[in-house]
C-alpha positions as CSV (number, residue, x, y, z in Angstrom):
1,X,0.0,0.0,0.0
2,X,1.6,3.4,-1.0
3,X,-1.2,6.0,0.5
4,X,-1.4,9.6,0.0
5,X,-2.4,11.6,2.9
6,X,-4.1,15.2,1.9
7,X,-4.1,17.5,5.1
8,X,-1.6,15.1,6.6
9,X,-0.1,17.6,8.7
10,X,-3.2,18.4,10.4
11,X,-5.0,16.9,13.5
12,X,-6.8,14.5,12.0
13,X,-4.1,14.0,9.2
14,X,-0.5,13.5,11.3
15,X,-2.6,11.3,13.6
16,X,-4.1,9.0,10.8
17,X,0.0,9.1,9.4
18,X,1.5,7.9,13.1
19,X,-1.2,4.7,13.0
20,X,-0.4,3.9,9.0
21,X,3.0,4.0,9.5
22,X,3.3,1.2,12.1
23,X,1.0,-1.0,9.9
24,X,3.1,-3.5,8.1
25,X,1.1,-3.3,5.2
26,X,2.1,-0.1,4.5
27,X,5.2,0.7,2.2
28,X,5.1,4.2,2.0
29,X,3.2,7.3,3.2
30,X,3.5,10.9,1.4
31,X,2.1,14.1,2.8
32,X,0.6,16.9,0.6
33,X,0.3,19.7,2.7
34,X,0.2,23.6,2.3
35,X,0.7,24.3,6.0
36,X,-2.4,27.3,6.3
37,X,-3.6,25.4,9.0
38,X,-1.5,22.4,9.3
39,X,2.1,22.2,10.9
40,X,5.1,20.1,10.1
41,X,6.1,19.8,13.7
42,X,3.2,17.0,14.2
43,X,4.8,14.9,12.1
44,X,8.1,15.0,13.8
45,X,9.4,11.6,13.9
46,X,6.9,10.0,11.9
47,X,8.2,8.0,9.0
48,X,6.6,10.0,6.1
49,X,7.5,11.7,2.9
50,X,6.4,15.5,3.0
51,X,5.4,17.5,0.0
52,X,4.6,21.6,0.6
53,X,1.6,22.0,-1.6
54,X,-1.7,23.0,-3.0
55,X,-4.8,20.3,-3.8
56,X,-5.1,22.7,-6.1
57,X,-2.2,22.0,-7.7
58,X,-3.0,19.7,-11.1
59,X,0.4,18.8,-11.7
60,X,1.4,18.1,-8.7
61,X,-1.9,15.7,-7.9
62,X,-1.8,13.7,-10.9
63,X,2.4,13.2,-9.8
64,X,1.5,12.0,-6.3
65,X,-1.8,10.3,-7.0
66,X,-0.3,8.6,-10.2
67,X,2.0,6.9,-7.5
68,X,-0.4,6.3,-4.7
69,X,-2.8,3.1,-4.9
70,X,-4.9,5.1,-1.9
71,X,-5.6,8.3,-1.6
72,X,-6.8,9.6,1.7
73,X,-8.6,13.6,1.1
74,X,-8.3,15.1,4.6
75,X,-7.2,18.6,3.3
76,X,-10.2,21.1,3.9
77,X,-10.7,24.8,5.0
78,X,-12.5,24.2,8.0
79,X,-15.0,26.2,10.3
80,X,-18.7,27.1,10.1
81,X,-17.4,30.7,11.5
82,X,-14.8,31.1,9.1
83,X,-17.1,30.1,6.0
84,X,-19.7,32.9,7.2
85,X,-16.9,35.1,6.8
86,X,-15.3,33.8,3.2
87,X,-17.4,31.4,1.7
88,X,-15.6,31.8,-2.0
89,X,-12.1,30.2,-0.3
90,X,-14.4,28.1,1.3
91,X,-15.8,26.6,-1.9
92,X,-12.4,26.7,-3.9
93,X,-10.5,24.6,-1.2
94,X,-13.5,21.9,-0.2
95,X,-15.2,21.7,-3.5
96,X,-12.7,22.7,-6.3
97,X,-10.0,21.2,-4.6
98,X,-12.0,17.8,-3.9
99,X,-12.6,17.9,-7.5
100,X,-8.8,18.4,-8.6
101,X,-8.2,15.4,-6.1
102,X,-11.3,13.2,-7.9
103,X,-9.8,14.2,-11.6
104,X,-6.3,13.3,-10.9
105,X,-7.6,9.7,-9.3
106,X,-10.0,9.1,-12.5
107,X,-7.2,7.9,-14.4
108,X,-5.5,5.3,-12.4
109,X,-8.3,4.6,-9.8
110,X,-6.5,4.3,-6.3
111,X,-8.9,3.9,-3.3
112,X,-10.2,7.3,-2.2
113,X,-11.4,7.7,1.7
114,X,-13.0,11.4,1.9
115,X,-13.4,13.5,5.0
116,X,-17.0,15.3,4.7
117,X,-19.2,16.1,7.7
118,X,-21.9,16.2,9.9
119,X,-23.0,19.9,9.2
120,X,-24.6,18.5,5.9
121,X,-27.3,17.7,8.4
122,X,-28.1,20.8,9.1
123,X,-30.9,21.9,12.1
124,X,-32.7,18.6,11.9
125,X,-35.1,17.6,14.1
126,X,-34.6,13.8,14.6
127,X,-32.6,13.0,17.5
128,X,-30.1,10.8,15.3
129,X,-28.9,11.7,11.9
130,X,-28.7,8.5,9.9
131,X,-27.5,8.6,6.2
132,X,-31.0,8.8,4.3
133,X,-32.2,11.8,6.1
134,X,-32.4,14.7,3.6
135,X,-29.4,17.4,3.9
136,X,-30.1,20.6,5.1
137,X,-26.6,22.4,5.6
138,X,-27.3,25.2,7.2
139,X,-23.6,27.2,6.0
140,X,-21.6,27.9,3.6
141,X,-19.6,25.2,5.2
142,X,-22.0,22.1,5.0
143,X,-22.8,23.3,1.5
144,X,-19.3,22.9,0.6
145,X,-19.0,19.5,2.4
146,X,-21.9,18.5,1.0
147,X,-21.1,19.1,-3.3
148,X,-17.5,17.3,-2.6
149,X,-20.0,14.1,-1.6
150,X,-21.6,14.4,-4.5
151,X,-18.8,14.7,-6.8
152,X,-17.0,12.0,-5.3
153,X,-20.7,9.7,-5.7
154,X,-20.8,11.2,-9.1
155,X,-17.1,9.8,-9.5
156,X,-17.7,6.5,-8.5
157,X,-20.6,5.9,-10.7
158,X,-19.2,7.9,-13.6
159,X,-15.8,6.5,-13.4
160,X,-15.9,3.3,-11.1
161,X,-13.7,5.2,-8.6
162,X,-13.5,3.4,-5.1
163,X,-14.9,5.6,-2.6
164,X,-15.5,5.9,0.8
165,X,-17.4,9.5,2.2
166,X,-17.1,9.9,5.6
167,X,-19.4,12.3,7.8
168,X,-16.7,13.3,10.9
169,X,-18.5,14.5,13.5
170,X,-17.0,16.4,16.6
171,X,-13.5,15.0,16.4
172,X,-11.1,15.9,19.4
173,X,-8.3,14.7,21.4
174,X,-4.4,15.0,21.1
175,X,-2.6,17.6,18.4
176,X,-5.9,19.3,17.8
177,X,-5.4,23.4,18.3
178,X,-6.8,25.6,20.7
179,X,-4.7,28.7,20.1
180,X,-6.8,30.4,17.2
181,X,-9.9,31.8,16.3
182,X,-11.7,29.2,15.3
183,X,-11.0,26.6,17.5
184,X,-13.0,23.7,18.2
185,X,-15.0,23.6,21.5
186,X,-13.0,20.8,22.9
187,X,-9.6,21.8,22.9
188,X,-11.0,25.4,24.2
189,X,-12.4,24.2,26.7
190,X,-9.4,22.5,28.3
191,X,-7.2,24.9,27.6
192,X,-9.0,27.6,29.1
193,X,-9.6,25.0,32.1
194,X,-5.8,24.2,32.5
195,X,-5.1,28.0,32.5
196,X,-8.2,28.8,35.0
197,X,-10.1,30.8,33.1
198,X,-13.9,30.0,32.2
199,X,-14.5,28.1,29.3
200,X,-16.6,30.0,27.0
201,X,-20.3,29.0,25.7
202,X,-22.0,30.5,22.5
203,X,-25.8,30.0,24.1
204,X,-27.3,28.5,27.0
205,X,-25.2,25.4,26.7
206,X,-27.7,23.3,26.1
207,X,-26.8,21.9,22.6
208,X,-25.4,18.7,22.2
209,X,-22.6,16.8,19.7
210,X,-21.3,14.0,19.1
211,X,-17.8,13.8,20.3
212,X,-16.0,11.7,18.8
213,X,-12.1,10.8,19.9
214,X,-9.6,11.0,17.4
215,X,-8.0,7.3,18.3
216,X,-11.8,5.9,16.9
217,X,-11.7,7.9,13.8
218,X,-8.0,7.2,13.1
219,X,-9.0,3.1,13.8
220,X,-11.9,3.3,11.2
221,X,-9.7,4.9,8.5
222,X,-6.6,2.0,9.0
223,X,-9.3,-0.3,8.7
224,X,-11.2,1.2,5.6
225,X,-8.3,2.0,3.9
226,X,-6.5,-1.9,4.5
227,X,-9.4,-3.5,3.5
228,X,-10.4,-1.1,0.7
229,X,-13.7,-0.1,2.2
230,X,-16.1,1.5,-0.3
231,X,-19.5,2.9,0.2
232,X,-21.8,4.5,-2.6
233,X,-23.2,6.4,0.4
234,X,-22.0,8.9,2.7
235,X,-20.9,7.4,6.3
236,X,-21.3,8.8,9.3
237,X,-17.9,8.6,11.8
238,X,-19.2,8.6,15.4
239,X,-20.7,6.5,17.5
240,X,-23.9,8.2,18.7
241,X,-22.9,9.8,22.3
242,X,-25.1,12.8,22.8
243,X,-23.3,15.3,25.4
244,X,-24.4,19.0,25.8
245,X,-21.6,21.5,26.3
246,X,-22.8,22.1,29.7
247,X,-22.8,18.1,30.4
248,X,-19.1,18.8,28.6
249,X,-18.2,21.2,31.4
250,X,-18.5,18.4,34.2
251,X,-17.4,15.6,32.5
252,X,-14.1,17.2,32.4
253,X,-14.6,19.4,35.9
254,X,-14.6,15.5,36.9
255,X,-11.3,14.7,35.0
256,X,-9.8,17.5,36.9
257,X,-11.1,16.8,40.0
258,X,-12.4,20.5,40.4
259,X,-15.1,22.8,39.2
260,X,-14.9,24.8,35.9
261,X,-16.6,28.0,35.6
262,X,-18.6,29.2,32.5
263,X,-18.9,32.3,30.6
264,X,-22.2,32.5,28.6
265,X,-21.9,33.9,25.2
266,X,-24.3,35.1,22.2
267,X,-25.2,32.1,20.0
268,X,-23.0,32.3,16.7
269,X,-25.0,32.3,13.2
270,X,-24.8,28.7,11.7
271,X,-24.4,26.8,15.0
272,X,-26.7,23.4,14.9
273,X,-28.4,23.0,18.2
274,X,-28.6,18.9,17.8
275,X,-25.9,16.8,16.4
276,X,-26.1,12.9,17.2
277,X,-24.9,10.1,15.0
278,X,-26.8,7.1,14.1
279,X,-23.5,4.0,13.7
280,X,-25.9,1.8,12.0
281,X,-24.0,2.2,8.8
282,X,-20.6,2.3,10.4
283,X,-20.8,-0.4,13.1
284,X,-22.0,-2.8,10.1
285,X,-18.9,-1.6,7.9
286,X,-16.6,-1.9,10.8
287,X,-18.0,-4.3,13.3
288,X,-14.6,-4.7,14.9
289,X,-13.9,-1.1,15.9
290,X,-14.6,0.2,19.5
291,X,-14.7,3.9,20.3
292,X,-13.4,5.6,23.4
293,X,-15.8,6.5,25.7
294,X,-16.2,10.5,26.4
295,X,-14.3,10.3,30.0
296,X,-11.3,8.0,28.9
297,X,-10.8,10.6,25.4
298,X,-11.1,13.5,27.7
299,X,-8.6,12.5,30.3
300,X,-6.0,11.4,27.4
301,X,-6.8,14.9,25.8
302,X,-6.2,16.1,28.9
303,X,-2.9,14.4,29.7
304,X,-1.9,15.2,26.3
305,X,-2.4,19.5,26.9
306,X,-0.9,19.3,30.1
307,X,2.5,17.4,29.2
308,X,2.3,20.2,26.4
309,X,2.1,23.1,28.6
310,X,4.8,21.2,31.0
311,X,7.3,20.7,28.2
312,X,7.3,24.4,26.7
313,X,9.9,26.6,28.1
314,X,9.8,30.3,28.1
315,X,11.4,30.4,24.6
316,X,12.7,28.3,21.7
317,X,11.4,25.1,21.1
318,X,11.3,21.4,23.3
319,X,10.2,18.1,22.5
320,X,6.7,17.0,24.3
321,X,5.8,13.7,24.9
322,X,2.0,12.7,22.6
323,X,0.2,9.4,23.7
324,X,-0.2,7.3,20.2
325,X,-4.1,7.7,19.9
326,X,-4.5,5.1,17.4
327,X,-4.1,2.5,20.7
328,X,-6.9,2.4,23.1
329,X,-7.0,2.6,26.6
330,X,-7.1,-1.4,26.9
331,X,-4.4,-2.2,24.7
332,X,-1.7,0.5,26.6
333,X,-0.2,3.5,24.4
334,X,3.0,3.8,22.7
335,X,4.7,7.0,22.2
336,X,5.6,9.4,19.4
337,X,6.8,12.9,19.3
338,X,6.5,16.2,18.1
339,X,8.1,19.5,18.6
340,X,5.9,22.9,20.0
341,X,7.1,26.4,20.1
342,X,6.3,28.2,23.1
343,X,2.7,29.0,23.7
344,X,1.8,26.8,20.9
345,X,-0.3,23.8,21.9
346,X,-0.4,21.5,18.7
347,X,-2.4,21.5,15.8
């Protein structure tokens, strides 16, 4: 298997890389990467092949999927926020760049896993999205998520391209950022918990996710991409555990072992109030995989920040410790390592 990893120097993306490159049927991983949001340092150790670059880029593509026989498209401009702000770089990087990534795999076919998202669903009502409900994207965001699932189903029947959508729900856990402005709730939560402040809520608190730990996502993609999984529907990626963000706020006042204040802030435009997974789908597709349950991926999230903000120094750079998270809490952690500036808590 020679795979190519777009957005591998990302969260999800450098953590998907550590797991591949322990499998042993894996020959070779490559990187494409143009850094906006990812960085280099997560990767720091990990046997890959790095290439500085644009999806965008039709040359480059059709170079590095021509030598690839799987192709896994993590690369995205992410954030509802951030779409409301610039929805035309929204569009140009999730759907004209998916499309660039489908065109350069038409010729040679490799297996193509796809990151898309739960924000397709919109504001629905039912209390667990499952994969025939209607779409109803409610930002420029889900819109975009949603036309790169319909090009890469287009694809598939067009073309015979492998495919395997996946709808990622609210991913978290170790080398996800908390230092910018759009920052997902998890990671700003315990950051501003470490640091005593109040961890800020957009609402009454009341509206639930899915949170889904980034060791379960990372096992489902090993798996899909190994066995050359291939769905011609979306999939959703979590494993239906409602928790409201005040429900949040204990879980990990309980993983500290002290109470976390709260400030309340206005809601912000595009936020969905309900956002539960129905596994159906991905529990038959992957019957082996077990996800980590909300405490355990909080306190390895946890442990993860706080050997972060124990290893930076006042200035120049150090080398902090990161629990594997492709291994679960039963079968023990290895470890792998990346280097942080100060102040900087991962990406």
């Amino acid at each position: 298997m020679r795979i190519l990893v777009t957005g591998g120097a990302g969260f999800i993306g450098a953590n998907v890389c550590r797991a591949l490159t322990t499998r042993s049927e894996v020959e070779s991983v490559t990187v494409l990467d143009d850094l906006s949001s990812g960085d280099l340092r997560n990767l720091d150790g990990v046997g890959v092949d790095v290439v500085t670059g644009s999806i965008l880029d039709e040359g480059l593509l059709a170079e590095l999927v021509g030598g690839s026989t799987h192709v896994i498209h993590l690369a995205a401009r992410p954030s509802v926020p951030r779409s409301l702000k610039d929805p035309l770089a929204t569009h140009t990087v999730n759907v004209t760049g998916t499309l660039r990534v489908l065109e350069a795999c038409r010729g040679s076919r490799p297996h193509l896993i796809l990151a898309s998202s739960s924000s397709v669903y919109g504001d629905r009502r039912e209390p667990r999205k499952h994969e025939d409900l209607p779409t109803r994207p409610l930002s420029p965001y889900g819109a975009s998520k949603l036309a790169m699932e319909a090009y890469a189903l287009a694809y598939a029947e067009s073309y015979g391209l492998p495919v395997l959508p996946f709808r990622f729900f609210n991913v978290y856990g170790p080398l996800q950022a908390a230092d910018h402005a759009y920052a997902a709730v998890i990671p700003t939560f315990v950051s501003a918990a470490l640091h005593g402040r109040p961890v800020p809520i957009h609402g009454d608190g009341n509206q639930a996710r899915d949170f889904t730990y980034v060791g379960s996502v990372i096992a489902v993609l090993v798996d899909a991409a190994v066995h050359q999984v291939t769905s011609r529907k979306p999939v959703n990626l979590a494993f239906g555990t409602r928790a409201s963000l005040l429900s949040l706020k204990d879980a990990l006042a309980s993983v500290l072992g002290r109470p976390i204040e709260a400030t309340f802030l206005p809601p912000r435009t595009g936020d969905i109030r309900e956002s539960q997974a129905s596994p159906r789908l991905l529990v038959d597709l992957f019957p082996g995989v077990r996800p980590v349950s909300l405490d355990d991926g909080l306190r390895m999230t946890v442990a993860w920040f706080e050997k972060a903000m124990t290893h930076l120094p006042t200035a120049g750079t150090s080398r902090v410790c990161v629990p594997d998270v492709a291994s679960s809490p039963s079968t023990g952690n290895q470890t792998a390592f990346h280097h942080m500036k100060s102040g900087e808590v991962g990406e």
